[in-house]
KEKOLFI-435276 format. One record per residue (C-alpha): x, y, z; residue in one letter. Coordinates in steps of 0.1 Angstrom, whole numbers. Layout:
BEGIN
{east = X&north = Y&up = Z&rest = A}
...
% end
This chain:
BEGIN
{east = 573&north = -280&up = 102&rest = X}
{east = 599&north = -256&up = 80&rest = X}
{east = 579&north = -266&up = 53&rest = X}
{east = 541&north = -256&up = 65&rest = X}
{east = 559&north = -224&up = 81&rest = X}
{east = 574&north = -219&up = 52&rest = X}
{east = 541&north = -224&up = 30&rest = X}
{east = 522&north = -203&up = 57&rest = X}
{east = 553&north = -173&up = 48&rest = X}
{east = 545&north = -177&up = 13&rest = X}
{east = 507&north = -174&up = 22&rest = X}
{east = 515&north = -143&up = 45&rest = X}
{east = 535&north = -125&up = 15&rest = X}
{east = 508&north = -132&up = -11&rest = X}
{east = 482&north = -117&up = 9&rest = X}
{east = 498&north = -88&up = 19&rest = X}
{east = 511&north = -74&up = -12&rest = X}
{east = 475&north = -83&up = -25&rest = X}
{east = 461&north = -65&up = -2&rest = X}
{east = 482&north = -35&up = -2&rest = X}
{east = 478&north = -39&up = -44&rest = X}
{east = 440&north = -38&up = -38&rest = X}
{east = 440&north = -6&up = -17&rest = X}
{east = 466&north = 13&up = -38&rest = X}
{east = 445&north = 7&up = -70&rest = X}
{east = 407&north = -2&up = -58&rest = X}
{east = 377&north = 17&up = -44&rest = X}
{east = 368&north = -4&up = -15&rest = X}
{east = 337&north = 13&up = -7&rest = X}
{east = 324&north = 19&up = -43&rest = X}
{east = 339&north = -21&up = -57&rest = X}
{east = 327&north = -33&up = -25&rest = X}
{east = 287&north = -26&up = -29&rest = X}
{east = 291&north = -39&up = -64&rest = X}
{east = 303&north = -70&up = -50&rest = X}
{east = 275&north = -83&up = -28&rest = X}
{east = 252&north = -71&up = -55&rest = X}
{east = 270&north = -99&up = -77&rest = X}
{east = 260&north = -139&up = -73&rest = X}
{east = 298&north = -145&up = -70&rest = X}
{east = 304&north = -115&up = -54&rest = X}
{east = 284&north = -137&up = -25&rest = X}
{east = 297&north = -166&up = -30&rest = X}
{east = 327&north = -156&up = -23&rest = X}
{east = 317&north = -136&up = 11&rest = X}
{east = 307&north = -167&up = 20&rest = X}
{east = 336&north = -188&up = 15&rest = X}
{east = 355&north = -166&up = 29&rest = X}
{east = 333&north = -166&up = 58&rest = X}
{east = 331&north = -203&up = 63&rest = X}
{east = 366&north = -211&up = 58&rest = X}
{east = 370&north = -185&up = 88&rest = X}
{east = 350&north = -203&up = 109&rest = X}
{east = 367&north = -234&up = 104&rest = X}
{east = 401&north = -221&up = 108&rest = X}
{east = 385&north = -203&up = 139&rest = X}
{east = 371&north = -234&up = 152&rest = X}
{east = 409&north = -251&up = 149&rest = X}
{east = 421&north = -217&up = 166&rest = X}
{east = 401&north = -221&up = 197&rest = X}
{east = 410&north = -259&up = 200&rest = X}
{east = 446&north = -250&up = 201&rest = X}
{east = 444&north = -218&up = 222&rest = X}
{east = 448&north = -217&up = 259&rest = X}
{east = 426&north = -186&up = 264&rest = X}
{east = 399&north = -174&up = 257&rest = X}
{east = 411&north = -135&up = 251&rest = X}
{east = 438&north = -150&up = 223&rest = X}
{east = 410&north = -170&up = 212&rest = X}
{east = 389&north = -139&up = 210&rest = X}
{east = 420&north = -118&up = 193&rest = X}
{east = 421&north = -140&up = 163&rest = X}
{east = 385&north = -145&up = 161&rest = X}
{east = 387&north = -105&up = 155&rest = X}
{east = 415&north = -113&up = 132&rest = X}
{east = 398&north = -134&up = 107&rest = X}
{east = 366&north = -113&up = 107&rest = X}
{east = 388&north = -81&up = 96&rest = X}
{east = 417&north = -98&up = 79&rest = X}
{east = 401&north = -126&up = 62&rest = X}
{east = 427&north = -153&up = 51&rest = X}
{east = 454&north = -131&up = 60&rest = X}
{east = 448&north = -137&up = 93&rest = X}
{east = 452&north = -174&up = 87&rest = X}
{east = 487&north = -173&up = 72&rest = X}
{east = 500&north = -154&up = 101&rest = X}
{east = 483&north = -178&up = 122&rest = X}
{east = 498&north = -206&up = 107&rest = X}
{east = 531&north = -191&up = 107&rest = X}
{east = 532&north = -180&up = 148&rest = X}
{east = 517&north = -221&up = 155&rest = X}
{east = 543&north = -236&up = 133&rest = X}
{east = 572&north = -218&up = 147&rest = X}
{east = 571&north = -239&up = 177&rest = X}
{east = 551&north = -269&up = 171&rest = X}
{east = 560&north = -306&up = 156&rest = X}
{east = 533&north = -322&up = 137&rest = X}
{east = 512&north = -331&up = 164&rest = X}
{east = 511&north = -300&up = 187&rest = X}
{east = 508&north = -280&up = 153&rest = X}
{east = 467&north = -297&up = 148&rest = X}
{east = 460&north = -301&up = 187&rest = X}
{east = 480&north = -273&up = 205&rest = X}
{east = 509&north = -273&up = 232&rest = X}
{east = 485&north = -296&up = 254&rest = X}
{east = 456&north = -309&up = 241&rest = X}
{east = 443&north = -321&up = 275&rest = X}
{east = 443&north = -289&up = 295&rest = X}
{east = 429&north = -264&up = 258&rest = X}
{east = 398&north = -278&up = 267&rest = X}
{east = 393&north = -278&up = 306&rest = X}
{east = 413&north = -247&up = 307&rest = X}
{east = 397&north = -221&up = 276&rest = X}
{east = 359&north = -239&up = 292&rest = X}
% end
């Protein structure tokens, strides 16, 4: 598990000073606009989009509660990937292999975040 936390570090650092890079030198609003107005521009909304759902899906199987569930739902929606990487991070810290896919108990995710 040092290794994914370790990847999912990596993954947090990249994003981050991305990010930050981005803002410093970028016009979000004005870049933005252009973006969606491109084909790839969408294509990569959408990726991001459906990778987001996927990594939510695996976030509400592994979650106890609905409100965390809901937190990193809001998470991915504002953070993007980011989001991910610090998601990965805070489940590999204290997971094996197993509890890292599935959660602390897989049984009681689902009868309990229902």
């Amino acid at each position: 598990m040092r290794t994914v936390r370790n990847l999912g570090l990596i993954s947090t650092g990249i994003m981050l000073v991305s990010l930050v890079m981005a803002f410093a030198t970028g016009d979000f609003a004005a870049e933005g606009s252009q973006i969606v107005g491109l084909a790839w521009g969408r294509m990569s909304l959408i990726d991001l989009y459906v990778g987001a759902a996927l990594v939510g899906g695996w976030i509400a199987h592994r979650e106890r509660s609905w409100p965390r569930i809901l937190a990193w739902w809001v998470a991915l929606i504002v953070l993007g990937h980011l989001a991910s990487a610090i998601y990965v991070v805070v489940a590999a810290r204290s997971s094996d292999w197993t509890t890292f896919w599935s959660g602390p108990n897989p049984s009681s995710v689902r009868s309990e975040a229902r």
